[in-house]
C-alpha positions in Angstrom: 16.3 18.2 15.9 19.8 17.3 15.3 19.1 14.7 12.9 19.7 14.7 9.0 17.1 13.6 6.0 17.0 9.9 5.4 17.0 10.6 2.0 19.1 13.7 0.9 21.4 14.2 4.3 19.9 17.6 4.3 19.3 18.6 8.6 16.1 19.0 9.8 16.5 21.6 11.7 13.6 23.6 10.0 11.6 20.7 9.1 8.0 20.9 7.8 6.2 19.2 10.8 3.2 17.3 9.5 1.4 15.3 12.5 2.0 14.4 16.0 0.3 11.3 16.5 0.4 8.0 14.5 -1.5 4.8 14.5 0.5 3.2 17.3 1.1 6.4 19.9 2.7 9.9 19.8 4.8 10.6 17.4 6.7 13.6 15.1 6.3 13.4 11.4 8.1 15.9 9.6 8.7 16.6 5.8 12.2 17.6 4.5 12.4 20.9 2.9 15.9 20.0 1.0 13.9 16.9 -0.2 10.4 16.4 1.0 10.5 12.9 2.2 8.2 12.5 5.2 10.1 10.7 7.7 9.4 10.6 11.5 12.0 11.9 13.9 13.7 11.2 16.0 15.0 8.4 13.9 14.9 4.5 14.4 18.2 3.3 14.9 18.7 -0.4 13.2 19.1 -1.7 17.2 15.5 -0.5 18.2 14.2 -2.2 14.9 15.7 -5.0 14.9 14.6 -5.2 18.7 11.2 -4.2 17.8 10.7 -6.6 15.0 11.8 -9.1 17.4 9.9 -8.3 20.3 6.8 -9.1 18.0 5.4 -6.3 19.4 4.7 -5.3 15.3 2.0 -8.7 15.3 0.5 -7.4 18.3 -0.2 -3.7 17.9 -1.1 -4.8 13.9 -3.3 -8.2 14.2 -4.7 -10.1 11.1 -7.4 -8.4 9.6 -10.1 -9.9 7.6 -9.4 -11.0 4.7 -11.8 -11.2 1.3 -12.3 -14.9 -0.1 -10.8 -16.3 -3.8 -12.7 -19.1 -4.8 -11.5 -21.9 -6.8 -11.5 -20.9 -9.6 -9.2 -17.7 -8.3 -12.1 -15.5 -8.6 -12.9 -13.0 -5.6 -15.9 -13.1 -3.6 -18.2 -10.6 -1.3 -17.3 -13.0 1.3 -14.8 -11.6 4.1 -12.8 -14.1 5.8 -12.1 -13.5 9.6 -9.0 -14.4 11.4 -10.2 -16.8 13.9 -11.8 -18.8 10.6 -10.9 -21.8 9.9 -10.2 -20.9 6.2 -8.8 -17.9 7.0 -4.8 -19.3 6.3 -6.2 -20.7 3.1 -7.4 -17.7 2.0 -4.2 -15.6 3.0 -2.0 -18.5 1.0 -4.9 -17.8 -2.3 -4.3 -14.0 -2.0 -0.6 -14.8 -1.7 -1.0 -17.1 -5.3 -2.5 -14.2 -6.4 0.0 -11.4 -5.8 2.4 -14.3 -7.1 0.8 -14.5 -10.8 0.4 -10.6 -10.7 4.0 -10.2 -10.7 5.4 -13.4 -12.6 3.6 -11.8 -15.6 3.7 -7.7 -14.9 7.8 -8.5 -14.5 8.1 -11.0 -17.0 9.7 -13.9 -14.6 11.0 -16.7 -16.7 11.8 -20.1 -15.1 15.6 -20.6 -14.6 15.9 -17.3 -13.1 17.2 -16.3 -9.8 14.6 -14.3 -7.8 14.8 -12.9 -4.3 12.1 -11.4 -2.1 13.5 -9.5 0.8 10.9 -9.3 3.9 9.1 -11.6 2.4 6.6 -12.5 5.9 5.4 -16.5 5.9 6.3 -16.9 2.3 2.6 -16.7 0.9 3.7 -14.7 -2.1 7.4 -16.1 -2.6 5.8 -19.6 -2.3 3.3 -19.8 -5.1 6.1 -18.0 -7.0 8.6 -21.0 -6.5 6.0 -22.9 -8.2 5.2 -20.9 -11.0 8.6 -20.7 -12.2 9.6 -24.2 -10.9 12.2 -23.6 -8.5 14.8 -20.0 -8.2 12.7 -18.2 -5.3 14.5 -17.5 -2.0 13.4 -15.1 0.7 15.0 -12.4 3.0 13.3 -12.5 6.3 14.6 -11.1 9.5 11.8 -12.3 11.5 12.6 -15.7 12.7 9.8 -17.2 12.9 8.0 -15.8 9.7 11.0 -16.9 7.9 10.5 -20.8 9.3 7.2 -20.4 7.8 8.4 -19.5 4.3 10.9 -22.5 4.8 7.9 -24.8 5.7 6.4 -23.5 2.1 9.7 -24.8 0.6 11.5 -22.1 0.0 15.3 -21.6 0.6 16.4 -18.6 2.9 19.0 -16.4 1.3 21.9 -15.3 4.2 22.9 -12.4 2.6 25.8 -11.8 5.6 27.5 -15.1 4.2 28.2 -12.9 0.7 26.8 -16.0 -1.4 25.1 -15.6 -4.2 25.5 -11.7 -4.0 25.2 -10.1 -7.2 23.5 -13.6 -8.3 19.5 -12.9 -8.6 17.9 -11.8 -11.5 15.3 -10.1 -9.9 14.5 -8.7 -6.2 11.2 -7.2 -5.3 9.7 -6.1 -1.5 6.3 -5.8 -1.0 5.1 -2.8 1.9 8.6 -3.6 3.2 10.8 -0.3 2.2 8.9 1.8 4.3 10.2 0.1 7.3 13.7 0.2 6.5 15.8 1.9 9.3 18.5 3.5 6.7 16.8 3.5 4.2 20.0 4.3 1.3 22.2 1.6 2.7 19.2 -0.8 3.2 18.3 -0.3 -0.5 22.1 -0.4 -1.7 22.1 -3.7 0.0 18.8 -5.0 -1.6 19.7 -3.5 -5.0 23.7 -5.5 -4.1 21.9 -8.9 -4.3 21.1 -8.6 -8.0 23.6 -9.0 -10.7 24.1 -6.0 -13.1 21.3 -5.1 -15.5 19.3 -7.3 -13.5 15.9 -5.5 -11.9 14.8 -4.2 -8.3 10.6 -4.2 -8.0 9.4 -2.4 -4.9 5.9 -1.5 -3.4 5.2 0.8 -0.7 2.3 3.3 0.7 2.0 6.7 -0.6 1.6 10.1 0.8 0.1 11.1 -2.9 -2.9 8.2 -2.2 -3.1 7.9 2.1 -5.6 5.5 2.1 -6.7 5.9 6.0 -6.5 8.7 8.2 -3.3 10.6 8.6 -3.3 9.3 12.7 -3.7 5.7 11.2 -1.5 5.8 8.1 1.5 7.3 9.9 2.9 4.6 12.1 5.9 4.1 14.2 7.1 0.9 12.6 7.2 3.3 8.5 10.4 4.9 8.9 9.7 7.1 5.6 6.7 7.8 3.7 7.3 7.7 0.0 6.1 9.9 -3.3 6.6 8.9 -6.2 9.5 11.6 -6.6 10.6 10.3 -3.1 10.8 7.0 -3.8 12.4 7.2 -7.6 15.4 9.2 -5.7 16.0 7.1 -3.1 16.2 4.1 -6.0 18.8 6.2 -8.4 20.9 7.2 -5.5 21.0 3.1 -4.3 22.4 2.4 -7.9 19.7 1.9 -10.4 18.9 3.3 -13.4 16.0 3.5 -15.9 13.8 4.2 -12.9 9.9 4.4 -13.0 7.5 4.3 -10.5 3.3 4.7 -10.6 0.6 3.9 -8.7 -1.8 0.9 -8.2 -4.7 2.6 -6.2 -3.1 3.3 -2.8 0.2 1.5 -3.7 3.4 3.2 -5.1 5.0 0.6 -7.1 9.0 1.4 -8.1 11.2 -0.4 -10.2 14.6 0.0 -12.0 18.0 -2.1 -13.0 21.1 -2.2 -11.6 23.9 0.4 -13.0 27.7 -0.1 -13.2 28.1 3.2 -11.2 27.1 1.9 -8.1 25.8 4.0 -5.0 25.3 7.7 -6.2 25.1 11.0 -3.9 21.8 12.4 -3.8 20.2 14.6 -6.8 17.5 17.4 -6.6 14.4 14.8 -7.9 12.1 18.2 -9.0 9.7 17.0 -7.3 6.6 18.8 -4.8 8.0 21.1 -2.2 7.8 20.0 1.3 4.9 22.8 1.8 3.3 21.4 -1.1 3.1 17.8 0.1 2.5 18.6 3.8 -0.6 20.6 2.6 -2.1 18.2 0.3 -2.1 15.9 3.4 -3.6 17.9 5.7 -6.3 18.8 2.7 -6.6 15.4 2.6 -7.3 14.7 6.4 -9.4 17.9 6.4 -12.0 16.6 3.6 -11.8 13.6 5.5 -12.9 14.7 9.0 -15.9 16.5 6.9 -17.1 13.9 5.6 -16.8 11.9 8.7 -18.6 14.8 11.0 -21.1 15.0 8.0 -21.9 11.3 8.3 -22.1 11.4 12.1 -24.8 14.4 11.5 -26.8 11.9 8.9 -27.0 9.4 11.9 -27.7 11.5 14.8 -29.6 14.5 13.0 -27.9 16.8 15.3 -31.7 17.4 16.8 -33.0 14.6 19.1 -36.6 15.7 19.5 -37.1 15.7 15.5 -34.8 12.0 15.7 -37.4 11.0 17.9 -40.6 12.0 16.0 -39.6 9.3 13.4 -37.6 6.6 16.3 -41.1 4.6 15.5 -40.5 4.5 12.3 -38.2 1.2 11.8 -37.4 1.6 8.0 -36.3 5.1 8.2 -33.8 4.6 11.0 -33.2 1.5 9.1 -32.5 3.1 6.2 -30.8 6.3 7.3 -27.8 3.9 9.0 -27.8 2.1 5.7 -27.3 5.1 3.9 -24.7 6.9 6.0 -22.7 3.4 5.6 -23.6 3.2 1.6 -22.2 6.6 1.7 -18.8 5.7 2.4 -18.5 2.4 0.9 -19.5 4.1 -2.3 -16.8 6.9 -2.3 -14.4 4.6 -1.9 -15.4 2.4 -5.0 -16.2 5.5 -7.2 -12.8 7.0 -6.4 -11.2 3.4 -7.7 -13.4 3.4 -10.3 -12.6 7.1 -11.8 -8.8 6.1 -11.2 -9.0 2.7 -13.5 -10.6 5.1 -16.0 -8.6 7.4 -16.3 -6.3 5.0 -17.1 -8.1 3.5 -19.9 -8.5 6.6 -21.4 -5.0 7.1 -21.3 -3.8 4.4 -23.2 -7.0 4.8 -25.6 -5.4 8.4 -26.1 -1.6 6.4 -26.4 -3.7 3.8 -29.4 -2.2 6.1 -32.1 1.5 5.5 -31.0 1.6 2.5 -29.8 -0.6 -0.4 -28.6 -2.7 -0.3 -25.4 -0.6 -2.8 -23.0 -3.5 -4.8 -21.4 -3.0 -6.6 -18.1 -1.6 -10.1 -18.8 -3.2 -11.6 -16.2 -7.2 -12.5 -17.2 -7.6 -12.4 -13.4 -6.3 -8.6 -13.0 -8.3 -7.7 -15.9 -11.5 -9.2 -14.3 -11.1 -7.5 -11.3 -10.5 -4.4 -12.7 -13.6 -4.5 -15.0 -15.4 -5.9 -11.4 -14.0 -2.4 -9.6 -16.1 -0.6 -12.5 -19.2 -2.3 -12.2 -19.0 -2.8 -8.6 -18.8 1.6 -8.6 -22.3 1.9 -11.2 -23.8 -1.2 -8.8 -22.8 1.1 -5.4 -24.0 4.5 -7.3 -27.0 2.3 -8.1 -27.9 1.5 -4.7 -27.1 4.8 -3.6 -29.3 6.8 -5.7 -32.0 4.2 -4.5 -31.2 4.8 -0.8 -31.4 8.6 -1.1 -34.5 8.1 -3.0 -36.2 6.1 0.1 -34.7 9.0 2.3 -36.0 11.6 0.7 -39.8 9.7 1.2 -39.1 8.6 4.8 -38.2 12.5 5.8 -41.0 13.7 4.1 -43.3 11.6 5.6 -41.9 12.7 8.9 -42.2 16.4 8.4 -46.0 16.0 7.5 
């Protein structure tokens, strides 16, 4: 292929290859086997980036998607909010308040300190946060115009190409922005650069551990790399910082460490999955998800039109069958959530002996997450209900 490993500088020459396709055309993922960072080749130079980021061709082939309502009282709602509603910026500046209270207490942001968040999109999250801590937020955003909206919010652009206030932040965090980096060592180096010494780096990104779509949907031109957790703690120790962690948040990989004295480091063996490994828990992954899909598309069209038709009279039953095959999926999804939050309580209930459970800060976080439980036992509620009425309606048809 004559390119090396974002990650490790290892060629890919032998390469696991993992898909061909990806959300926005053909394309070649490919997992390292030095490494196993999933990275698509051939690589994005920073040029076509910066020319694609430019182009806005990014907005187009990704457009707003609905977004689900916060009231006033910061509480979320059933109700989805559409683009082309009126409220719809509102709600995008609540979630944004949202994300902003999330991390002023998971990070422990004090006012007086000097925070930066690099790719930082209209300012939503970076805005509420200059709030919160009174002042000390700037953003890094290469896409003009999204950066005049974080300006309009009242935050200050950082320039990091004029060298001030390098090494002056306290804190940087990106949020789904790593991914996209073009290099992603030197990009890092120069994020983790902006913060003084001991001071701390935050990053979220998707995970090939937890894809949360399809493989053709989750791998898309504009992510560069595809992160695991091993991934992503090496490529944060080689850009400088130490005392690494990262973990997940349901389909996000969240990373964070402090910057060392040593500076940029060459790349270490992470112990991590092998490539094989990684590639075939992704392609399990997409395999268990085709079933399911084929299965629900069997559900809906019975796969024999005559019986179909015996019971096309019957309103309720095709009613109900459409319901069901939709309840189906909605419910995975919220019982896969819901197992995940619990097995994180019974983690720390298992840590109570050692030290004290370390409860969300936020009342708002630890509504929701107690709202992902019930809303799982409400879906497996309805659920069992809906198969029940199946059950009678296909019954009734075979007499």
């Amino acid at each position: 292929m004559g390119v090396s490993c974002h990650l490790c500088d290892a060629p890919l020459t032998d390469a696991v290859y993992v898909h061909d396709a990806g959300r926005t055309g053909p394309m070649v993922t490919v997992a390292c086997r030095s490494c196993s960072l999933v990275q698509t080749v051939p690589h994005a130079t920073p040029h076509d980036v910066a020319v694609y980021y430019a182009s806005g061709e990014y907005r187009r082939e990704f457009p707003d998607l609905p977004r689900r309502w916060i009231d006033d009282d910061g509480q979320p709602t059933d109700e989805m909010v559409a683009p082309d509603d009126a409220r719809y910026a509102e709600t995008c500046t609540r979630h944004g308040a949202h994300a902003a209270r999330r991390l002023v207490h998971g990070l422990g942001l004090e006012p007086g300190q000097r925070v930066l968040e690099v790719g930082s999109g209209d300012g939503s999250v970076a805005g509420a946060m200059h709030e919160l801590l009174g002042g000390g937020v700037y953003v890094l955003e290469r896409d003009s115009r999204k950066a005049g909206e974080a300006l309009a919010r009242g935050v200050p652009i950082h320039d990091p190409s004029t060298g001030e206030a390098e090494g002056g932040f306290d804190v940087a965090f990106a949020l789904q922005v790593v991914e996209h980096f073009a290099r992603p060592v030197e990009d890092m180096v120069a994020m983790v650069r902006q913060v003084r010494e001991g001071g701390m780096v935050y990053v979220e990104v998707p995970c090939v551990e937890r894809p949360y779509v399809s493989l053709t949907h989750f791998l898309q031109k504009p992510h560069t790399v595809n992160f695991s957790r091993h991934t992503l703690a090496a490529l944060m120790h080689r850009a400088g910082l130490d005392d690494v962690h990262t973990d997940y948040d349901g389909a996000v990989l969240c990373g964070y460490g402090v910057r060392g004295s040593s500076g940029p480091r060459p790349y270490e063996p992470h112990g991590g999955p092998m490539a094989e490994e990684v590639v075939g828990k992704l392609k399990a992954w997409e395999s268990e998800r085709a079933a399911t899909e084929l299965a629900i598309k069997r559900m809906r069209d019975f796969e024999d039109a005559d019986w179909r038709a015996s019971i096309t009279d019957d309103v309720e039953a095709c009613g109900t069958l459409d319901f069901a095959a939709d309840e189906l999926v909605r419910w995975r999804a919220c019982a896969t959530d819901a197992i995940g939050e619990l097995t994180s309580i019974v983690r720390l209930l298992e840590q109570a002996h050692e030290t004290r459970p370390s409860w969300d800060a936020d009342m708002w976080m630890r509504g929701l997450r107690a709202g992902q439980a019930q809303e799982s036992q409400r879906i497996g509620a309805a659920l069992a209900h809906v198969l029940n009425r199946l059950v009678h309606q296909l019954n009734k048809a075979a007499k």
